[in-house]
Chimera marker file (.cmm) of the C-alpha trace (Angstrom):
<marker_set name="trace">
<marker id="1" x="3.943" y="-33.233" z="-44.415" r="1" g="1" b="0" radius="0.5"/>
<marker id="2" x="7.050" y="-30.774" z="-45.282" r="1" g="1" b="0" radius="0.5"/>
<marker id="3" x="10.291" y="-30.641" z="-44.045" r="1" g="1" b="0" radius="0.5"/>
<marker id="4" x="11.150" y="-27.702" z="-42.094" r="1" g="1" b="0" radius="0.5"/>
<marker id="5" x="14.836" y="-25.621" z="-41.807" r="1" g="1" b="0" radius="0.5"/>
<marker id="6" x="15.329" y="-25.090" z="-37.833" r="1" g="1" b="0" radius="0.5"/>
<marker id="7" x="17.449" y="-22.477" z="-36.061" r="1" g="1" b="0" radius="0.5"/>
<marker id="8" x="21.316" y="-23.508" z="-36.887" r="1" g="1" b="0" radius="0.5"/>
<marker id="9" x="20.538" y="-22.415" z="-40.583" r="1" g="1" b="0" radius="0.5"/>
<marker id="10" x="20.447" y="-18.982" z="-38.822" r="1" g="1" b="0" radius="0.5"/>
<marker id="11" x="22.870" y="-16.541" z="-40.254" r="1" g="1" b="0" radius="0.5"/>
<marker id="12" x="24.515" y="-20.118" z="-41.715" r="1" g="1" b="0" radius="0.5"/>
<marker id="13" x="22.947" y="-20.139" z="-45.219" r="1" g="1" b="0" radius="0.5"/>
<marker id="14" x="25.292" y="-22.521" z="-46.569" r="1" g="1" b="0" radius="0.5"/>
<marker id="15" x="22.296" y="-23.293" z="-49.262" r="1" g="1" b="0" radius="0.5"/>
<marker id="16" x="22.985" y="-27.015" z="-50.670" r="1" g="1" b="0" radius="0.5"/>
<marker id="17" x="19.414" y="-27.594" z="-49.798" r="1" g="1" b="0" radius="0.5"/>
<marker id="18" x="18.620" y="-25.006" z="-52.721" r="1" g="1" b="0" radius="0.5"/>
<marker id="19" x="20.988" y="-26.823" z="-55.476" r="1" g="1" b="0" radius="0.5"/>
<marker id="20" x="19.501" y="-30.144" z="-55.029" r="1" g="1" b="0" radius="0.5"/>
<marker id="21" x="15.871" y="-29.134" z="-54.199" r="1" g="1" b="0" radius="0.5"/>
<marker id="22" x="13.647" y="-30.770" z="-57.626" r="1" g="1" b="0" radius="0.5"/>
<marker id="23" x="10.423" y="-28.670" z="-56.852" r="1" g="1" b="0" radius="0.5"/>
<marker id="24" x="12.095" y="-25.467" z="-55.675" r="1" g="1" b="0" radius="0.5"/>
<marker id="25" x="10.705" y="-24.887" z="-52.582" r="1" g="1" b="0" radius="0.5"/>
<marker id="26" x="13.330" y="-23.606" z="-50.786" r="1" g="1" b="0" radius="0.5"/>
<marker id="27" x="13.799" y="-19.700" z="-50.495" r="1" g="1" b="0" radius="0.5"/>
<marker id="28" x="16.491" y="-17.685" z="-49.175" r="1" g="1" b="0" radius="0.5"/>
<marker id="29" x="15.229" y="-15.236" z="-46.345" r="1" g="1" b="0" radius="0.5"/>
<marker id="30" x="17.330" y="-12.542" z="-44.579" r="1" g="1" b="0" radius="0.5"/>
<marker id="31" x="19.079" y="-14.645" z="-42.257" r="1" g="1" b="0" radius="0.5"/>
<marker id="32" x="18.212" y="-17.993" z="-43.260" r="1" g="1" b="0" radius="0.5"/>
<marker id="33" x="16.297" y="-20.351" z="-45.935" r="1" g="1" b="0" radius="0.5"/>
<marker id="34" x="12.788" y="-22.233" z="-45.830" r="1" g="1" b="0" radius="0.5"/>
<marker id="35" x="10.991" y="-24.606" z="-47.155" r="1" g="1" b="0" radius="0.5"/>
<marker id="36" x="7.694" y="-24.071" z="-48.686" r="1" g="1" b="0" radius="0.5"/>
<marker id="37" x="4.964" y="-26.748" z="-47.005" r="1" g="1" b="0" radius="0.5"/>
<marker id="38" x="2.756" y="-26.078" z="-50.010" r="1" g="1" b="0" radius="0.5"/>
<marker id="39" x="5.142" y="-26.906" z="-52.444" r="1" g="1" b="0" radius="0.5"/>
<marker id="40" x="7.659" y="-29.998" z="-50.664" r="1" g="1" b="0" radius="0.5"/>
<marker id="41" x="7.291" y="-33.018" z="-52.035" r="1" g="1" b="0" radius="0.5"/>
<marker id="42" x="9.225" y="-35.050" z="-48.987" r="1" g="1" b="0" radius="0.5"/>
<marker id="43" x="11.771" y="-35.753" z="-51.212" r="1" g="1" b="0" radius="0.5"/>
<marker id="44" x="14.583" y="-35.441" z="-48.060" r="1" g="1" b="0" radius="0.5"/>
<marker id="45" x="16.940" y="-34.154" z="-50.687" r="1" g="1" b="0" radius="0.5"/>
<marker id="46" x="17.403" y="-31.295" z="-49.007" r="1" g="1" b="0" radius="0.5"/>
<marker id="47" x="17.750" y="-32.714" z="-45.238" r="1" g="1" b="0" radius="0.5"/>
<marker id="48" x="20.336" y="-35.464" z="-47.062" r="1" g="1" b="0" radius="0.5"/>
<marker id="49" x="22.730" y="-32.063" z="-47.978" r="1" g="1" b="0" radius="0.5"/>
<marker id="50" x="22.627" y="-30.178" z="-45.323" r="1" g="1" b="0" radius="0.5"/>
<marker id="51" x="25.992" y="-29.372" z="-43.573" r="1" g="1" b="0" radius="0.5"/>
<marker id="52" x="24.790" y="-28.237" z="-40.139" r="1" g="1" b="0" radius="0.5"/>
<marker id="53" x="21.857" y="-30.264" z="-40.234" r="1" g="1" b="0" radius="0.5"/>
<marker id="54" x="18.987" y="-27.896" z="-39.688" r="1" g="1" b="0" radius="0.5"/>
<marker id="55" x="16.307" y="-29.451" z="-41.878" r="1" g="1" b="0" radius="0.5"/>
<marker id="56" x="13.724" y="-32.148" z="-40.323" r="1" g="1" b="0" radius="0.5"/>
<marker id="57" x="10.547" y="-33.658" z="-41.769" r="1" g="1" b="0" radius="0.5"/>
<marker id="58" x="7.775" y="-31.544" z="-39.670" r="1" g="1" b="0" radius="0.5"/>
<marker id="59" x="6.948" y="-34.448" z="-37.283" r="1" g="1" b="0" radius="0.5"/>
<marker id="60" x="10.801" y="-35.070" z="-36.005" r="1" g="1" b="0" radius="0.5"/>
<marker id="61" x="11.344" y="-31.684" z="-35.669" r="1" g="1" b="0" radius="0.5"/>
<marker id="62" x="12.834" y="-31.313" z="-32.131" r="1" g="1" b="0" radius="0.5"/>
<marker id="63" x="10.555" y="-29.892" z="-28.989" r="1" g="1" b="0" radius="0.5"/>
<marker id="64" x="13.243" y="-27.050" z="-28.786" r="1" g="1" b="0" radius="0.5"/>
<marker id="65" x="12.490" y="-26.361" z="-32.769" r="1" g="1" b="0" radius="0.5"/>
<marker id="66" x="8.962" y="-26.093" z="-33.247" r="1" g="1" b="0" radius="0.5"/>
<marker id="67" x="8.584" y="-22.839" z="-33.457" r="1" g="1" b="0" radius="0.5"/>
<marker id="68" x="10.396" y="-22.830" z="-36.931" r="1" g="1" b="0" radius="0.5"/>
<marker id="69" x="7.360" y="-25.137" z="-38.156" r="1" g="1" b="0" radius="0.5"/>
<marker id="70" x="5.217" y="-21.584" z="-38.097" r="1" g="1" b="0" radius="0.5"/>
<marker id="71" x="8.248" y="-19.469" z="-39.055" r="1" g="1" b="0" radius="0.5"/>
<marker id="72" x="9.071" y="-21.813" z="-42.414" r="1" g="1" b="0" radius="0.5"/>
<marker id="73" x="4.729" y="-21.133" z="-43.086" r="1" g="1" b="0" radius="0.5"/>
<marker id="74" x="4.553" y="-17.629" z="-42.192" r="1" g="1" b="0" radius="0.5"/>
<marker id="75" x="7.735" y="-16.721" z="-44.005" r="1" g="1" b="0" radius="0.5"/>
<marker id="76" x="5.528" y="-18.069" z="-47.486" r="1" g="1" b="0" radius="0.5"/>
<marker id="77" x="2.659" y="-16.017" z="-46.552" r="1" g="1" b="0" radius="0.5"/>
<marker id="78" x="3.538" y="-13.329" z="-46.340" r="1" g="1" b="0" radius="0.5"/>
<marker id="79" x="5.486" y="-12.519" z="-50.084" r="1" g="1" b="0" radius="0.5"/>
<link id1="1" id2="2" r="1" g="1" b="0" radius="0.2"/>
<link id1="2" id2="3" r="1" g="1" b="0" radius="0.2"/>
<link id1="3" id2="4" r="1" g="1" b="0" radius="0.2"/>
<link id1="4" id2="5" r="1" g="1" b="0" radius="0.2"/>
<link id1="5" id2="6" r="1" g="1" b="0" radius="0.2"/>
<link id1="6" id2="7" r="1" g="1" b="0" radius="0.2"/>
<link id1="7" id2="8" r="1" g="1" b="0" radius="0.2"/>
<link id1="8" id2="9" r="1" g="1" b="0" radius="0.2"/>
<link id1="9" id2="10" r="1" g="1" b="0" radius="0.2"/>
<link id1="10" id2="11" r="1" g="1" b="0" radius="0.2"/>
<link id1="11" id2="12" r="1" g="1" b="0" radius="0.2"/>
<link id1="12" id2="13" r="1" g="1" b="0" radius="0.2"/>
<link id1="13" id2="14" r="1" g="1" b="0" radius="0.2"/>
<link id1="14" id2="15" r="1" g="1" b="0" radius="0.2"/>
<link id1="15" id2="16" r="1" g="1" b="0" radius="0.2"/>
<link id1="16" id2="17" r="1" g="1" b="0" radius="0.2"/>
<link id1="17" id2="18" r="1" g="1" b="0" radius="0.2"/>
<link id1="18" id2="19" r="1" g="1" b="0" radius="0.2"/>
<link id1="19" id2="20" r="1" g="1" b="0" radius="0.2"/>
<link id1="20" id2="21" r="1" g="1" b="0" radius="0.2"/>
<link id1="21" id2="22" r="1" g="1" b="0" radius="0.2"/>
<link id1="22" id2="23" r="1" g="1" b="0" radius="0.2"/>
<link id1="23" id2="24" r="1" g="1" b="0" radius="0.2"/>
<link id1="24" id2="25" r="1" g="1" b="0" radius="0.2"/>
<link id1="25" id2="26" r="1" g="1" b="0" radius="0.2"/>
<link id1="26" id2="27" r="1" g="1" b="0" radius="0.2"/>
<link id1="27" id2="28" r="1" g="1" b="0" radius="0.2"/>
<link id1="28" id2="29" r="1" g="1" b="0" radius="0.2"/>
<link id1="29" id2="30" r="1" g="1" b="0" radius="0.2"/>
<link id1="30" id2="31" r="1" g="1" b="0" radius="0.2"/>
<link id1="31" id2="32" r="1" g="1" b="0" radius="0.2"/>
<link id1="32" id2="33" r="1" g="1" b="0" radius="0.2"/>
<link id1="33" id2="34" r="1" g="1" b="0" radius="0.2"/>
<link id1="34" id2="35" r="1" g="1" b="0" radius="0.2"/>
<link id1="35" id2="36" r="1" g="1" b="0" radius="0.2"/>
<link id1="36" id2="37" r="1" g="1" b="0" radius="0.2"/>
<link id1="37" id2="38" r="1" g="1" b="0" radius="0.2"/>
<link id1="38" id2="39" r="1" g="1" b="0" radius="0.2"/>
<link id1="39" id2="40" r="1" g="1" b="0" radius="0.2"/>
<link id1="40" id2="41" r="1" g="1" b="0" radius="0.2"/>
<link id1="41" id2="42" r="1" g="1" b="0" radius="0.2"/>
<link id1="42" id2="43" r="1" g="1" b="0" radius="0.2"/>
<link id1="43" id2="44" r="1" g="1" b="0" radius="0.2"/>
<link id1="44" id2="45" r="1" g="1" b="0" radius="0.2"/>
<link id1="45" id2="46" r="1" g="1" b="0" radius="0.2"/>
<link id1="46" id2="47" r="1" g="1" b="0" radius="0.2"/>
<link id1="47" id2="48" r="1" g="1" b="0" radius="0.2"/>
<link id1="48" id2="49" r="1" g="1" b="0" radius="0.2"/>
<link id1="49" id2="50" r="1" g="1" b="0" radius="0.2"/>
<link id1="50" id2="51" r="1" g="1" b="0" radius="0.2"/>
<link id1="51" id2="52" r="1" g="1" b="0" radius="0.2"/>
<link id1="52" id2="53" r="1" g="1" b="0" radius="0.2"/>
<link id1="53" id2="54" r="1" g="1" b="0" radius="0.2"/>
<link id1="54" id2="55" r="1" g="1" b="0" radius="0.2"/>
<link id1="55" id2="56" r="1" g="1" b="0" radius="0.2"/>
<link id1="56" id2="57" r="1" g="1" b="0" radius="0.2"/>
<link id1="57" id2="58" r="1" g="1" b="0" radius="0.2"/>
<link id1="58" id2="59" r="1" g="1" b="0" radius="0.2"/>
<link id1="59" id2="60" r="1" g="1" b="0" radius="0.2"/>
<link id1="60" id2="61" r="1" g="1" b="0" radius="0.2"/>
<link id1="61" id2="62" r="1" g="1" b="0" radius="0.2"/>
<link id1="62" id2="63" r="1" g="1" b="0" radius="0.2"/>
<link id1="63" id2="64" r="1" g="1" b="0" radius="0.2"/>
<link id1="64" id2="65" r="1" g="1" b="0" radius="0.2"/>
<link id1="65" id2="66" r="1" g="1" b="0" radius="0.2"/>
<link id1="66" id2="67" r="1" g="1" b="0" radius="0.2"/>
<link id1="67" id2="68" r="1" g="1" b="0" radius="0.2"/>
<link id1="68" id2="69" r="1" g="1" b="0" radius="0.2"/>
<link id1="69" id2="70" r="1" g="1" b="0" radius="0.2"/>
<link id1="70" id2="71" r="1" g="1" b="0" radius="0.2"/>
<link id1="71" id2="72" r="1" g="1" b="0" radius="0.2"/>
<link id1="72" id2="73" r="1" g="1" b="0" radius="0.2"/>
<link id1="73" id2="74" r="1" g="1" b="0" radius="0.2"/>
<link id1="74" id2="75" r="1" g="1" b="0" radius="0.2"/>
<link id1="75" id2="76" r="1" g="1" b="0" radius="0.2"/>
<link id1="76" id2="77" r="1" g="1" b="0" radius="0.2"/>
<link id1="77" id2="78" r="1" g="1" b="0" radius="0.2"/>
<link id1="78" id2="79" r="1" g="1" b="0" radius="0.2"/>
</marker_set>
């Protein structure tokens, strides 16, 4: 299970998540960053950091949020 960046990162970007990320799976996008569900180790580094507190493990992401579970995947597939 990965953690997932939700909609306030939009057009936020602040991008602590990135500094303190120890497998790198976090990649900025045009108008916001995501997290890599191949690569996340669950660390909650990233979710710990994070100023307007976007980032949820994939299974306490909120009802209103879930659609940035497929954006965070798609966003990886297709680069």
């Amino acid at each position: 299970m990965a953690f997932v960046i939700t909609s306030p990162c939009k057009d936020e970007k602040a991008g602590e998540c990135v500094d303190v990320c120890p497998v790198d799976c976090i990649e900025e996008g045009k108008d916001m960053f995501y997290i890599d569900p191949a690569i996340c180790i669950d660390c909650g580094a990233c979710e710990a950091v994070c100023p307007v507190e976007a980032i949820y493990i994939e299974d306490e992401v909120p009802e209103e949020e879930t659609p940035y579970i497929e954006l965070n995947r798609k966003f990886f597939e297709e680069q």
